[in-house]
N, C-alpha and C positions, 0 to 999 in steps of 0.2 A: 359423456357427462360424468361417470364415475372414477373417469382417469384423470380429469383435471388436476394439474399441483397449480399451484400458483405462481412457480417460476414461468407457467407455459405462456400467460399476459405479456403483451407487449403493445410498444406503441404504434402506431401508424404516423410515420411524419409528414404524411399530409394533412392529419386531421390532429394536430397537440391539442385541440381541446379535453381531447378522450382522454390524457397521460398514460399510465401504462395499459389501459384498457382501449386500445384503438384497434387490439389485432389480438385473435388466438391460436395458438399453436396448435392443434389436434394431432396427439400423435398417434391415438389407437385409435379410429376408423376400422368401421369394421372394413375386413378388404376380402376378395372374391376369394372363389373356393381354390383352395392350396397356395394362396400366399398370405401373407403376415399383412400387418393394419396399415392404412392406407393413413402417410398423413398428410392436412393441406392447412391453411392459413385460413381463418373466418374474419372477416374484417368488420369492425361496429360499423353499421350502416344508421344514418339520420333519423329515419322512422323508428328505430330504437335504441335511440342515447339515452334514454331514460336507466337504460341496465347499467350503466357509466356510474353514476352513483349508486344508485344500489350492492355495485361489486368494491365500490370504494368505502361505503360502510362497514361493507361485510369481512372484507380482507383490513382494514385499518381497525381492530380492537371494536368493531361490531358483533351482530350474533356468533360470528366464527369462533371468537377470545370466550364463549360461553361452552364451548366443548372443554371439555377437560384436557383431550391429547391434542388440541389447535397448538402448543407447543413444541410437539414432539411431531408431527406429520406435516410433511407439504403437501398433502390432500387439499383440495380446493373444498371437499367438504368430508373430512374426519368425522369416523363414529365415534362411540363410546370407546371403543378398543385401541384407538388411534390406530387402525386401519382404512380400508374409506368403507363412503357406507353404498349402499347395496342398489343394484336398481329397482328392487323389489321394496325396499324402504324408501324411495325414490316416487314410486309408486301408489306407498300406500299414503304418502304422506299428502299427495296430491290429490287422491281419493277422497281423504278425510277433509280436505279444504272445499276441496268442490262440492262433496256433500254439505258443507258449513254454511256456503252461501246458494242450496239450489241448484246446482246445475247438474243436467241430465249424467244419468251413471253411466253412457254411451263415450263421456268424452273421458277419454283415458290420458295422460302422459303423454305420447306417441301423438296426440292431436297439437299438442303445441307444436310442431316440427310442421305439419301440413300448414297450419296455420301460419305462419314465418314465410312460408315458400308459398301463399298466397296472398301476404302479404305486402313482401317483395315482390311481386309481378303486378298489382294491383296500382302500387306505387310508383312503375313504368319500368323497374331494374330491367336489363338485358336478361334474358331466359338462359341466354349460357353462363353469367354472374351467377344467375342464381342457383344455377346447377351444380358451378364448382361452388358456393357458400355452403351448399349441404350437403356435398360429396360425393354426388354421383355420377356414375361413369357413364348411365345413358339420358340424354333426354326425354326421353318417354318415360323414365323413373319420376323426372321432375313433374313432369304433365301428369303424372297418378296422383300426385299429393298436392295437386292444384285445384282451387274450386272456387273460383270466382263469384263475387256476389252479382247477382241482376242490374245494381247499377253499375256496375264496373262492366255487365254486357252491353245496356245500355248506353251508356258513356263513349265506348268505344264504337260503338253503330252510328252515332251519332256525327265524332269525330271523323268518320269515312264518309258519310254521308254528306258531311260541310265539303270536303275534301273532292268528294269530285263535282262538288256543284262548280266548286271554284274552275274546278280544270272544266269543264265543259263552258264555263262563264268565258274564262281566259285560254285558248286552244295555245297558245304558244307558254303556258307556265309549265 
């Protein structure tokens, strides 16, 4: 997140509604121990086009144009120094919001990501989409930051349940 420039947007030409925000470059991933940063491609997914404007505000003379070095850096979000800003400013900045409107001091930064990655599963993505959208090399990393809500267990019980009534109804489907 703090490596972001804005040259790293791009489009995805299957989806131009998105224009340059259809696809992201990630080029520092963190990557395993003794080699250099892992990069992959994150593609806007449906369930959150809504970040589609928001980054088009942002990067076209919205809040960005209100840093003073948004001239002088291709930081996707420049500090005061026109260097980028920090994850720990990242953090507390996130902090201060959450406190603003309530919610518990448990959910950290680090919670938006889990949330994304059960989001995406919830919404039916393929588990191995989703595992390359957040970068990880194993599937059971992905099933850690997974936490499905009761209707989404229920929902799926349910779905099985139609499912083999059908095939016991109809032996030859």
């Amino acid at each position: 997140m703090t490596m972001l420039d804005l040259e790293d947007f791009g489009p995805n030409p299957h989806v131009t509604d998105y224009g340059r925000f259809g696809a992201i470059q990630v080029r520092f991933a963190k990557g395993t121990a003794g080699s250099g940063p892992r990069r992959r491609t994150v593609l806007t997914v449906p369930e959150f086009d809504w970040v589609v404007d928001q980054l088009r505000t942002w990067t076209s003379g919205g809040m960005r144009a209100n840093f003073a070095t948004a001239d002088r850096s291709s930081a996707m979000w420049p500090s005061e120094r026109g260097a980028r800003m920090s994850l720990g400013s990242f953090g507390d900045s996130f902090a201060a919001a959450r406190d603003a409107v309530g919610l518990p001091k448990e959910l950290g930064l680090h919670c938006l990501r889990h949330s994304y990655v059960t989001h995406l599963i919830e919404a039916g993505y393929d588990p191995a989409f989703v595992q390359t959208q957040v970068g990880h090399s194993y599937a059971s990393t992905t099933g850690l930051y997974t936490s499905v809500s009761s209707d989404f267990k229920q929902k799926t019980v349910q779905q099985m349940i139609a499912r083999r009534i059908t095939t016991l109804e109809d032996p030859d489907a």
